[in-house]
ZAMARGU-4260 file (C-alpha; in steps of 0.2 Angstrom, whole numbers, plus 5000, padded with zeros to 4 digits):
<rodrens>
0) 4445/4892/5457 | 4433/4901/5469 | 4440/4907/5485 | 4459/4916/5481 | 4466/4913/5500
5) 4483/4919/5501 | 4478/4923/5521 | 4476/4910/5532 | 4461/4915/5542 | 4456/4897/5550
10) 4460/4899/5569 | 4458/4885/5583 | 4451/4890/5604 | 4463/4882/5614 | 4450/4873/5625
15) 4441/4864/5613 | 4429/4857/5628 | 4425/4876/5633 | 4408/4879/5632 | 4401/4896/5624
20) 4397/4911/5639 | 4384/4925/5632 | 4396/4940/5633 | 4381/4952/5634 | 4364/4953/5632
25) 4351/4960/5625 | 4339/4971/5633 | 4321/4962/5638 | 4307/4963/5627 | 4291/4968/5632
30) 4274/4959/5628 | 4266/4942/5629 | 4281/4935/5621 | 4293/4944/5632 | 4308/4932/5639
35) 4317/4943/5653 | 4335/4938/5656 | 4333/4923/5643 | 4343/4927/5626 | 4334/4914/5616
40) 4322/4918/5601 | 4304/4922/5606 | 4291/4906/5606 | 4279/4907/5594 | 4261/4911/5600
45) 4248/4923/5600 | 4254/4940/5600 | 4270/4939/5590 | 4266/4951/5575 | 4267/4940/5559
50) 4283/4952/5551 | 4293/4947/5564 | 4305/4932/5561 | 4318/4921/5570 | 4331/4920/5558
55) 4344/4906/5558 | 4360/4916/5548 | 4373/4903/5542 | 4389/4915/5537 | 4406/4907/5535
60) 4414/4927/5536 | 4407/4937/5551 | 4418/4950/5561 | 4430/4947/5565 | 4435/4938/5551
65) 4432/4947/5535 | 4438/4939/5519 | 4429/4950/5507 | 4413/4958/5507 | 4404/4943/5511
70) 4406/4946/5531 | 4402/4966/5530 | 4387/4963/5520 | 4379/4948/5533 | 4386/4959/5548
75) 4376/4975/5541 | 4358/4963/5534 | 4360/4956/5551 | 4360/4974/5562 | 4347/4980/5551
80) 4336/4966/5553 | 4338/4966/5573 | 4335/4985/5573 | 4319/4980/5562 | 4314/4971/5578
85) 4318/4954/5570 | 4327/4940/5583 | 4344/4935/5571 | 4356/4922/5576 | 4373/4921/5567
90) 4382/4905/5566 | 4396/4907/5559 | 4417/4903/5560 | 4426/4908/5577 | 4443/4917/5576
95) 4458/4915/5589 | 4454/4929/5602 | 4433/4930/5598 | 4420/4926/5612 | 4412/4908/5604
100) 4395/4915/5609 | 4390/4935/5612 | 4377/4948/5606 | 4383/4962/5600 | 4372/4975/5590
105) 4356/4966/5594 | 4363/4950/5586 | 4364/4935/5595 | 4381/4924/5588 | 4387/4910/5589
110) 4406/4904/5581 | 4409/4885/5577 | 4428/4882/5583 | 4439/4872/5572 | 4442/4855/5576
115) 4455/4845/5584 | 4459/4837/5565 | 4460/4853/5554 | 4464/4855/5534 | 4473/4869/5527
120) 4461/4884/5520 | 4471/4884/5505 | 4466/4880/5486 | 4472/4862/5486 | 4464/4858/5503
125) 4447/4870/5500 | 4432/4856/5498 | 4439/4847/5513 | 4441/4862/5522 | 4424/4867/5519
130) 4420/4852/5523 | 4426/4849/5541 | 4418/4867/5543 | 4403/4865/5541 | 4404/4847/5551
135) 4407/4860/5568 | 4396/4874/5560 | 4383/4862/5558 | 4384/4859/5578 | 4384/4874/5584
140) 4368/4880/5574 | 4360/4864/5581 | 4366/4869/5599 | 4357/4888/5596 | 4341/4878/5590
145) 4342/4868/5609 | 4336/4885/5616 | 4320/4892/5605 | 4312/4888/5589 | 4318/4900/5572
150) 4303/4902/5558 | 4317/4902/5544 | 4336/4899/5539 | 4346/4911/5529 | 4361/4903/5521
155) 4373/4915/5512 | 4384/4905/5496 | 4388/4888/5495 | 4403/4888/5508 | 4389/4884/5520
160) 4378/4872/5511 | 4378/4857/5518 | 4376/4864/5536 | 4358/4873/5530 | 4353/4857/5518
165) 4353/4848/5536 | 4345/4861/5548 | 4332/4863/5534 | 4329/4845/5536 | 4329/4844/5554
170) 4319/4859/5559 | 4306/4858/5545 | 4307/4876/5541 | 4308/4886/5527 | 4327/4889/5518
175) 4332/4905/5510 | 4349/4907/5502 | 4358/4923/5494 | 4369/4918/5480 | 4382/4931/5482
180) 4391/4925/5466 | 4392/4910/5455 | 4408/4900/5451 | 4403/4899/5432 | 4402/4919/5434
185) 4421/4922/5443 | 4428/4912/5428 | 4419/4920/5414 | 4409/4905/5413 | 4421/4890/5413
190) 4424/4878/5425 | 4440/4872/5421 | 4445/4861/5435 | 4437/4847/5447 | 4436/4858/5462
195) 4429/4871/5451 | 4412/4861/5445 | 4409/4853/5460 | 4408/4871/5470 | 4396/4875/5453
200) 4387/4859/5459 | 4384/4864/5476 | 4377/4880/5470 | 4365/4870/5460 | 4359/4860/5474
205) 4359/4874/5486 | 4348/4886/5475 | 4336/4872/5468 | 4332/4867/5487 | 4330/4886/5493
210) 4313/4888/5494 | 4319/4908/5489 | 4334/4913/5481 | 4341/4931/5484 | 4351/4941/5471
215) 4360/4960/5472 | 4355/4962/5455 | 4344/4957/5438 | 4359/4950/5431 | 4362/4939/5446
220) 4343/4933/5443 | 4348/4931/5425 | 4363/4920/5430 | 4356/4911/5441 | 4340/4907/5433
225) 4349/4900/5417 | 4363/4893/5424 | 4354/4884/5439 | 4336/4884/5433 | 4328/4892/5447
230) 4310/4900/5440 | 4310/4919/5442 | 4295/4920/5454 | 4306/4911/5467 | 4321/4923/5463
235) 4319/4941/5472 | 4332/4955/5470 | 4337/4962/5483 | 4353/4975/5481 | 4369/4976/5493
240) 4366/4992/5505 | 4378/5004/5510 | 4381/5014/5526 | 4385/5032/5516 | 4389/5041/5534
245) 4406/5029/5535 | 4410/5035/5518 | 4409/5054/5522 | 4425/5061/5529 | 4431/5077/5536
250) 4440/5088/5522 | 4457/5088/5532 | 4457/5072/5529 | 4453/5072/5510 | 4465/5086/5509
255) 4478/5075/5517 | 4476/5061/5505 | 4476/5073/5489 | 4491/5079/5495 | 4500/5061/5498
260) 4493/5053/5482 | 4490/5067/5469 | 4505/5080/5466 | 4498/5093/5454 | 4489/5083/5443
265) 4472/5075/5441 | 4471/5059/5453 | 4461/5041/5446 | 4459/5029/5459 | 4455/5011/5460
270) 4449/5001/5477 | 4449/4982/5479 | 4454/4964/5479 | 4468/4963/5468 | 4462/4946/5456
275) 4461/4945/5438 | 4442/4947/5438 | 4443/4965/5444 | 4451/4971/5427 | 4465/4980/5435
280) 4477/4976/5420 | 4464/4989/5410 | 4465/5002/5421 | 4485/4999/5419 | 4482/4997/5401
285) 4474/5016/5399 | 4485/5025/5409 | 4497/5030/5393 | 4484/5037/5385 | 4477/5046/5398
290) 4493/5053/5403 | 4496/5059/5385 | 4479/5069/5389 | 4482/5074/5405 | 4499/5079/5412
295) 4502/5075/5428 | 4490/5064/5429 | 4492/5050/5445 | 4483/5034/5449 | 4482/5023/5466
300) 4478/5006/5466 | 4474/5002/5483 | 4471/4986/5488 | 4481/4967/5488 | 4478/4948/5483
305) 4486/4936/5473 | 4486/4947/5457 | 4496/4959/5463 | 4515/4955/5458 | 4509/4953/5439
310) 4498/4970/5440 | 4515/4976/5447 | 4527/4969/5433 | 4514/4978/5421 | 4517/4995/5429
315) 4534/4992/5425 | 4536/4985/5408 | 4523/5002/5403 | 4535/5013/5411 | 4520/5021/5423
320) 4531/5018/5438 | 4530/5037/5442 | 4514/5039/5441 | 4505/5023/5449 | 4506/5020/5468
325) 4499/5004/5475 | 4498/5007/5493 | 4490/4991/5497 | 4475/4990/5509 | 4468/5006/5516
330) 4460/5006/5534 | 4450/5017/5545 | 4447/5034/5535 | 4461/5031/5522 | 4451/5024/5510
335) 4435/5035/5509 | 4446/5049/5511 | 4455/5044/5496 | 4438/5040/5485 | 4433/5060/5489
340) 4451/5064/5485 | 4447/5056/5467 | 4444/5066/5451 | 4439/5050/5444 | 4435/5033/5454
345) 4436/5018/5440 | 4428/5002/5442 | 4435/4990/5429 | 4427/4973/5433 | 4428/4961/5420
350) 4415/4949/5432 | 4405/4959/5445 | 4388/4954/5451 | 4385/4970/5460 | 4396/4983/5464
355) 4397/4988/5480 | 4413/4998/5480 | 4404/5007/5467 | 4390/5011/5480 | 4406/5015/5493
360) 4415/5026/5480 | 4399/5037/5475 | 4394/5038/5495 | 4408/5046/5496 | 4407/5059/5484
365) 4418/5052/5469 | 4416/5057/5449 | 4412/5037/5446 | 4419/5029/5428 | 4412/5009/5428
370) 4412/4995/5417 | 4394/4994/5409 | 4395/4974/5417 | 4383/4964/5430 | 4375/4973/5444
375) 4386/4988/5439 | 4377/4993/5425 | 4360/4995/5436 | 4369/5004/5447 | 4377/5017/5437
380) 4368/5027/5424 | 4377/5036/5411 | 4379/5054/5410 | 4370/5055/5426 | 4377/5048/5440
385) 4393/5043/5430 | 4402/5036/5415 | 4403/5020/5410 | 4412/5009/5397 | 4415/4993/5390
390) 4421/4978/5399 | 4438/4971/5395 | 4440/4989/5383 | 4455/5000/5388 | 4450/5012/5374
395) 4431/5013/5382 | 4437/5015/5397 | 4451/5029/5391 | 4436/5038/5383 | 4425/5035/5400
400) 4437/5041/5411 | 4446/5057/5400 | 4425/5061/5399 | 4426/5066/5418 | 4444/5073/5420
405) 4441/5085/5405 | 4425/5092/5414 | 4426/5095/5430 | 4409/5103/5434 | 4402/5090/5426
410) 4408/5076/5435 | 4406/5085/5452 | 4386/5086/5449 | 4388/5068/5442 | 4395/5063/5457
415) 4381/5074/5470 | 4369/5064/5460 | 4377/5047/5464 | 4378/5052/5482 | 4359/5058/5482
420) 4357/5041/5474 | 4366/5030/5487 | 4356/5039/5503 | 4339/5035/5497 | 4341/5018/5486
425) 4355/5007/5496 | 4351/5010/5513 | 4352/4996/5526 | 4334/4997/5534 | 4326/4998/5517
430) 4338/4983/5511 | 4332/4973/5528 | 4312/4977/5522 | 4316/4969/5506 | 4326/4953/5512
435) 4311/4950/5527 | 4297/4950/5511 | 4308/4936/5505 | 4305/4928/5524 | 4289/4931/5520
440) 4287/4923/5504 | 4296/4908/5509 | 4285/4903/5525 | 4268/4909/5513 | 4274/4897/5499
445) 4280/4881/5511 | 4269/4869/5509 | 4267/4871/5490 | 4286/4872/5487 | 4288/4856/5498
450) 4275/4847/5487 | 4283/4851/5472 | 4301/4846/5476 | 4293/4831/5482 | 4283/4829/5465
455) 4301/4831/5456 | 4311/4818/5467 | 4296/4807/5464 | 4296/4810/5443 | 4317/4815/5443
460) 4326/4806/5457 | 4340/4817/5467 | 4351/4822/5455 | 4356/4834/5448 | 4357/4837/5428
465) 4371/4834/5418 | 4383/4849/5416 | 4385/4856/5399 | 4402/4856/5391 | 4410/4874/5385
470) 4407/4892/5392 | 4391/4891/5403 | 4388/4912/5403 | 4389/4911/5385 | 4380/4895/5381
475) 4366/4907/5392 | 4367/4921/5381 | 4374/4930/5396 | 4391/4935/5386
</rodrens>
């Protein structure tokens, strides 16, 4: 399983005939390529600068619909790159109440309605689904192509696959995909089900055909590179960014939260989906001890999914009802109000290829404790800009996080450090450089990638090679 979906996000437009209106425009450019009035990507020609692109995004999350951090990571990438003075359209999955076609911060997008024959977005139901989705997706991208020409598609996981496999075949342009995650990697390495190793299959395909393939991190390279077999020179790292300014708050509202969530007594917090992957049951797990260490002590778990009543039912049967509040999802300046509110923020992820809440919770000025796994490890660095521990380790995490709650002082220069860290590593402008070199990359290296997946259909045939049975993440020697 893949894609938890206890919220049904699909949504329909009650005149399926309707034809998308541009809400707004953007503003004309000047020069020779210049287009007054006409939001459409710039013709090539002379005078374009050659670090410009006209990027074709394929998204199945944009706002407003927001699954995980999927749509928040596209929707940031894709302002970055428009502010960069890059042309980005968005083609991605309309919700009930959303304009089919608008710009708005510079991007141009476009949102594939449902059609009239729909399948529920639920686990039974989700290869159809994504199916049917990209059928409308993969019309409305074709529809934005009728207006201008694009010098590269960016596809973001396999949920939209089959709609850039297609453009990539129709335009004849270069395709660039960011594996945000693999199925093999949300399972610790099995594909236990059908559904499962088809969704690993699509991957395959998706990353083998990518003339570049994008990672948050070099253990995303790692994965992907041994459990699809990309070659590393056509896998370029590029890390999540963050926006640290959202994640500062005024000190009322830090104060308000330590006063709802902390009584008297040192304050842990967690933020995030509730699924088994996010190692939530260890955090639960060291709270005795950590209580036995520090009286008083609270925790929040804020968040919600489909893990939720047994992490509940944990709480109980350990007693820590007292001491564990799980407010569910926190909006608006509730949530990095209670990250700067934290004596220690724990990140317990059993599976995590990056680790962006990591980057949320040190922007805004948390003590960070994180499990020494994936992408977390490169961000974190212990002793300096936190703790870390062992994955799946209640005791290593008890020792990680008793580390920062016994010296204060410490943790709060820790945690100035992480901040620093954030501003000048993970910003959004220096993310969008990074991501238009891969651009770049893949329009250089074209003709010799085309030739070579030629050469391999020709020696190979289509297919794809036979999946190895037992735990693919340790059969790598990635566990």
């Amino acid at each position: 399983m893949t894609l938890r979906v206890d919220e049904q996000f699909a949504a329909t437009t009650k005149d399926r005939a309707h034809r998308p209106t541009v809400t707004s425009r953007p503003p004309a450019q000047s020069g020779p390529t210049a287009q007054p009035g006409t939001p459409v990507p710039a013709q090539s020609g002379p005078g374009v600068p050659p670090q410009t692109r006209r990027i074709l995004m394929l998204s199945w999350e944009y706002p407003p619909v927001l699954v995980g951090g999927l749509g928040r990571h596209v929707h940031a990438l894709s302002v970055a790159l428009a502010a960069a003075g890059h042309e980005v359209t968005v083609v991605t999955r309309h919700s009930e109440g959303a304009p089919l076609e608008e710009y708005a911060d510079g991007v141009r997008i476009l949102r594939a309605p449902e059609d009239p024959v729909t399948f529920p977005l639920a686990t039974g139901s989700l290869l159809a689904w994504t199916m049917a989705f990209n059928h409308t997706l993969t019309r409305t991208a074709l529809r934005a192509t009728q207006a201008g020409s694009y010098d590269v598609i960016h596809a973001h996981d396999w949920l939209v696959a089959h709609t850039a496999m297609t453009l990539r075949d129709h335009l004849d342009i270069p395709l660039v995909s960011t594996i945000h995650a693999t199925e093999a990697g949300r399972h610790q390495g099995w594909l236990p089900e059908e559904m499962n190793r088809t969704i690993h299959g699509v991957e395959q395909w998706l990353s083998s055909e990518s003339n570049r393939v994008i990672v948050c991190s070099g253990y995303m390279r790692d994965e992907v590179n041994a459990l699809f077999g990309v070659p590393a020179g056509r896998v370029d790292v590029v890390a999540n960014g963050v926006e640290p300014h959202r994640w500062r708050v005024p000190a009322r509202a830090v104060a308000a939260a330590r006063a709802r969530f902390a009584g008297n007594g040192p304050l842990v917090t967690f933020a995030g989906r509730l699924v088994y992957e996010k190692g939530v049951q260890h955090l639960i797990a060291a709270l005795p001890r950590l209580r036995e260490r520090h009286p008083g002590l609270r925790a929040v778990i804020a968040g919600d999914g489909p893990y939720r009543a047994e992490l509940e039912a944990e709480v109980h049967r350990r007693g820590l009802g007292g001491m564990v509040t799980m407010p569910g999802f926190l909006g608006g300046t509730d949530l990095p109000a209670l990250m700067a509110a934290s004596d220690c923020f724990a990140v317990p992820s059993i599976y995590e290829p990056f680790g962006m809440v990591a980057l949320e919770g040190a922007a805004a000025g948390a003590p960070l404790a994180v499990a020494a796994t994936g992408g977390l490890g490169e961000i974190v660095e212990p002793g300096v800009t936190g703790m870390t521990f062992r994955p799946h380790d209640p005791d290593s995490l008890t020792d990680a996080v008793d580390a920062l709650l016994s010296d204060a002082d410490r943790s709060r220069v820790m945690a100035r450090r992480a901040r620093r860290m954030v501003h000048d590593q993970y910003g959004w402008a220096a993310i969008a450089q990074h991501t238009a070199a891969s651009y770049a990359a893949a329009i250089h290296h074209e003709a010799a990638f085309t030739a070579e997946r030629a050469e391999q259909r020709m020696s190979q045939g289509r297919a794809l090679p036979a999946l190895p049975e037992g735990n693919l993440l340790a059969a790598a020697g990635l566990r």
